[in-house]
N, C-alpha and C positions, 0 to 999 in steps of 0.2 A: 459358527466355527468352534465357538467352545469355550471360554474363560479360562484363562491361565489363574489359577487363585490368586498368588502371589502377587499380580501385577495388577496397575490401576491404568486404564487407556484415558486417554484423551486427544481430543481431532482439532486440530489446526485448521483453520482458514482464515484469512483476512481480504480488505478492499473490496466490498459487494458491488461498491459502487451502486446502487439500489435507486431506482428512479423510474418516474413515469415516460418521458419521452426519453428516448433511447440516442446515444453521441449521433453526431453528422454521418462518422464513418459505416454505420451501422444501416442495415436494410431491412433488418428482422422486426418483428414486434420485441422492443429492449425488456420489458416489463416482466412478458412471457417467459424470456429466455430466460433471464436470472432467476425468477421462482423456481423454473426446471432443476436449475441449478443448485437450488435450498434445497430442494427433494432430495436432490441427489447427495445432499451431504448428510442429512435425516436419513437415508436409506445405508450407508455407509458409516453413520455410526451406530446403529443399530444391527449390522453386518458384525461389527468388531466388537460389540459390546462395551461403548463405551462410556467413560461415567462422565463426562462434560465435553461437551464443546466452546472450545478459545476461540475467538472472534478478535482478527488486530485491530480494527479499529476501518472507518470511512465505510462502515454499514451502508449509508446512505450518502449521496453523491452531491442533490442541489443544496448549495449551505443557505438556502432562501429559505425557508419553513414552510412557506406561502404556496410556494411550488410542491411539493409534496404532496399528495392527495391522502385523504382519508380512506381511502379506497384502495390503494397502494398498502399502506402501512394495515390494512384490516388484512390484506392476502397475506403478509409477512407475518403477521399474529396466528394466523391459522394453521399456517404450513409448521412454522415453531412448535404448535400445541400436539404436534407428530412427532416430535423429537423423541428419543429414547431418553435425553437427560436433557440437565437443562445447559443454558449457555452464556457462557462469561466473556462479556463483550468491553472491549475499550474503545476509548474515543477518539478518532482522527480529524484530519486536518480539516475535510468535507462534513464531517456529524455537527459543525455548530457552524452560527453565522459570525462571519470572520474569525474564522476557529478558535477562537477563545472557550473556555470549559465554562464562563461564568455564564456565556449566552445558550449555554446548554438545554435549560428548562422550557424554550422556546422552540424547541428542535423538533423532529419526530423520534428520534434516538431516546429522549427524554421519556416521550410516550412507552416505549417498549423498557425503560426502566422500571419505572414506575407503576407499571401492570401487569410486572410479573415475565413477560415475556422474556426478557436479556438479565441478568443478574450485573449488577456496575463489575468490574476489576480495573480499577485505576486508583492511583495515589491512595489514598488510606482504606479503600473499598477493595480488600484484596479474596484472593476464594482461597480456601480449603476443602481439601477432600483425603480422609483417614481408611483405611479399611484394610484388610487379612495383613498388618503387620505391615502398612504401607502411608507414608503421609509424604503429599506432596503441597505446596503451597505456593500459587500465583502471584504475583504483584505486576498491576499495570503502571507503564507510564505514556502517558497521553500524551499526543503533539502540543509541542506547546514553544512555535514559533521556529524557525531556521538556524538559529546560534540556539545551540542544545544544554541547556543546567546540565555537568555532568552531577551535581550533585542529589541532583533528581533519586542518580544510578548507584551513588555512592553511598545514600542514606539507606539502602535497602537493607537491613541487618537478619544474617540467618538466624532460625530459632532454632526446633527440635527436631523439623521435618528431614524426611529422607531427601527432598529433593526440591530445589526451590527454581524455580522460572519465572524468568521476566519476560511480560506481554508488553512488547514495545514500537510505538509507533514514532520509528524513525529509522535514516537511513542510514543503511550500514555494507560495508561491503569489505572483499579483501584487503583491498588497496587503500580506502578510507577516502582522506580529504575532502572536497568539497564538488557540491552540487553546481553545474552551472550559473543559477540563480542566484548563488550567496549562502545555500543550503550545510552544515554541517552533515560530512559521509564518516559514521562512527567505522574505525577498523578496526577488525576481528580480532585481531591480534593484541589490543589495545584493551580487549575488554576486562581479561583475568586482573592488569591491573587497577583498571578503573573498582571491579567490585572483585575480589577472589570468591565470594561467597554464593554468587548466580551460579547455579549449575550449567542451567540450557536459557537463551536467548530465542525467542520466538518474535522476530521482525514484520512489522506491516509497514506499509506507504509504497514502499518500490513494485514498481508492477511486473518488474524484471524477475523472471527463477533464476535466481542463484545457490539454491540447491540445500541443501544437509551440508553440514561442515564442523566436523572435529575441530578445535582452534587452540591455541596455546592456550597449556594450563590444567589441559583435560576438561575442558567446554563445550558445547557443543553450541551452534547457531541453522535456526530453522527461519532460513527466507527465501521461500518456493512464489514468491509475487502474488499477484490480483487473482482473486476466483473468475474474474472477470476480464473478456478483452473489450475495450471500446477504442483504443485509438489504431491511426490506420498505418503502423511502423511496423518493421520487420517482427521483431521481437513478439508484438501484440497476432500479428496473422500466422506465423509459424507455434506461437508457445500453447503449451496444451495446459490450460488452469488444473489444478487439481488442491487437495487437500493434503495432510500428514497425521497418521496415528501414531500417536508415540504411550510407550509403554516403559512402565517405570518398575523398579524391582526395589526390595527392599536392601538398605547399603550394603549392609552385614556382609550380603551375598557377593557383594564386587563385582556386578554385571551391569555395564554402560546400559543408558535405555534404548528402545529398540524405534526406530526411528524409520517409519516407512508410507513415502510419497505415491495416493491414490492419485491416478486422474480420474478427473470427470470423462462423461461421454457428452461429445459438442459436436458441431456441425464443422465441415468442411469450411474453409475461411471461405472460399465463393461463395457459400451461398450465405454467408450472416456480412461481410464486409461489402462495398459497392466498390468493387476492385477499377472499375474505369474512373470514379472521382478520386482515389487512390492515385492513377497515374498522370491526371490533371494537377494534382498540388505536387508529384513532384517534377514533373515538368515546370511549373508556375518556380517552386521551388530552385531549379535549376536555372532560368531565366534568373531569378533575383540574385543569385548568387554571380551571375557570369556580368550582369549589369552593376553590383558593387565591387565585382573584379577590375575592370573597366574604367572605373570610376577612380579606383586606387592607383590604376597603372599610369592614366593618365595625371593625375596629380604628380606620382613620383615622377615620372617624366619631364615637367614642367613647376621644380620646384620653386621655381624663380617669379612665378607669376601665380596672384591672386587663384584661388579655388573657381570663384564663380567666373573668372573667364575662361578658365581649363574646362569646363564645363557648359559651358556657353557654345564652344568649337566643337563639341562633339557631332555628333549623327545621331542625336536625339529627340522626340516630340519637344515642344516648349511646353508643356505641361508636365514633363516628368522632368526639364531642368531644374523649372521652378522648385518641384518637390524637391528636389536634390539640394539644390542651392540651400533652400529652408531647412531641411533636415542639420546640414552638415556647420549651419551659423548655428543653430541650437544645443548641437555638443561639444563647438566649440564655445561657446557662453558655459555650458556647464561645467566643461575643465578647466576656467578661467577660475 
């Protein structure tokens, strides 16, 4: 298409999730699909002409090493050595075992450091790329646990660059607060003053697209989710994975960067999802919710008398009293 002199491109993608045996939900060969899916992002920067591709982080998916195949990680070195540039990868919560950075060197992520294949950008391992009157410079921050160091985000000091971005693996969204699990949800809005000096925020972990988004401050944040679907939810069978080319201009000029979301080409969710085990978990699903419906109503009902005989009188198996009774002494011990 032609090179804009002036501007330096680079291609977004995160979450490969990269693996030999492919999630439950999945009917395809998993393996197959995602290479396809490398190609396509090698043929797409190469389309655009681009000088790197950012990688958020969770490359690979098993955090066992053991599980990984050598045969696996030789396909992903291959497919790479097509790339038109090279690619600046951080590390997520799945690249190490029990994602700690320190058990990194035991990983397969480590392999493709180390060989040239992925270039590091995380914590002091940052990239740079200069050229017609243009310097832009990366800094990653790696998962590194569910309560987030803002100071991680705070220590990032701009230098000379026109443009400085942060490759971050962690969760962020409009709204912010927190992840069901205990997870901190950084909010957008939040970020100018955590650092004024991050231009554009490129997010990994969330598998959800949440799109392009200008943010207080004159910021910009790029979290379009997972290159990949593997679970069997709304979001995952409706959402079309794709990547982001963003183009940078030099300041002088006072032109925002140019921020535009490719999709990939993927299969119809019937034929990659096993849509009939799909409707078995949520029926299972809906059964379990209507059975601790149940469970609650008759308690409050009956608040005068002991759990386990409220439970007892029901219209139950005695094998799932038991379970219940068991269950409901063990969280009360633990709020004790």
């Amino acid at each position: 298409m032609g090179r804009t002199r002036e501007m330096i491109r680079l291609l977004w993608r995160t979450d490969v999730h990269c693996r030999d045996q492919g999630p439950e939900s999945r009917k395809d060969n998993w393996a197959d699909t995602v290479m396809d899916k490398l190609a396509q992002v090698g043929d797409i920067a190469r389309e655009h002409e681009c000088d790197a591709v950012l990688d958020g982080g969770d490359f690979f998916d098993d955090k066992t090493p053991i599980r990984t195949s050598h045969r696996l990680v030789s396909r992903v070195a291959r497919i790479h050595a097509g790339y038109p540039c090279p690619v600046w990868a951080n590390v997520g919560n799945h690249d190490t075992r029990l994602a700690q950075l320190d058990n990194l060197p035991e990983n397969p992520l480590e392999t493709l450091y180390s060989t040239g294949v992925f270039t590091r950008c995380y914590d002091e391992h940052e990239c740079i790329i200069e050229k017609e009157g243009v310097k832009v410079r990366v800094v990653g921050v790696p998962y590194h646990g569910p309560r987030y160091d803002y100071e991680r985000l705070k220590r990032i000091e701009r230098g000379d660059e026109d443009w400085l971005i942060c490759n971050a693996h962690l969760l962020a969204s409009p709204q912010g607060g927190e992840m069901f699990k205990g997870e901190d949800i950084l909010k957008y809005d939040e970020l100018a003053d955590i650092n004024p000096g991050i231009d554009l925020y490129c997010f990994g972990h969330w598998h959800k697209n949440q799109g392009i988004t200008e943010v207080k401050g004159g910021k910009w944040v790029v979290n379009v989710g997972s290159l990949t679907r593997g679970a069997l939810t709304e979001d995952n069978t409706s959402r079309e994975p794709g990547v982001v080319v963003m183009g940078f201009w030099p300041r002088d000029r006072a032109l925002p960067p140019t921020l535009e979301f490719v999709k990939l080409k993927i299969k119809p969710a019937s034929e990659v999802f096993d849509m009939e085990k799909r409707t078995m978990e949520e029926t299972r699903a809906m059964t379990v919710d209507a059975f601790v419906e149940s469970i609650k109503s008759g308690l409050e009902a009956s608040s005068d008398k002991p759990f386990s005989e409220v439970i007892e009188n029901m219209d139950l198996p005695h094998r799932v009293k038991e379970r219940a009774v068991e269950y409901i002494e063990k969280a009360s011990t633990k709020v004790k």
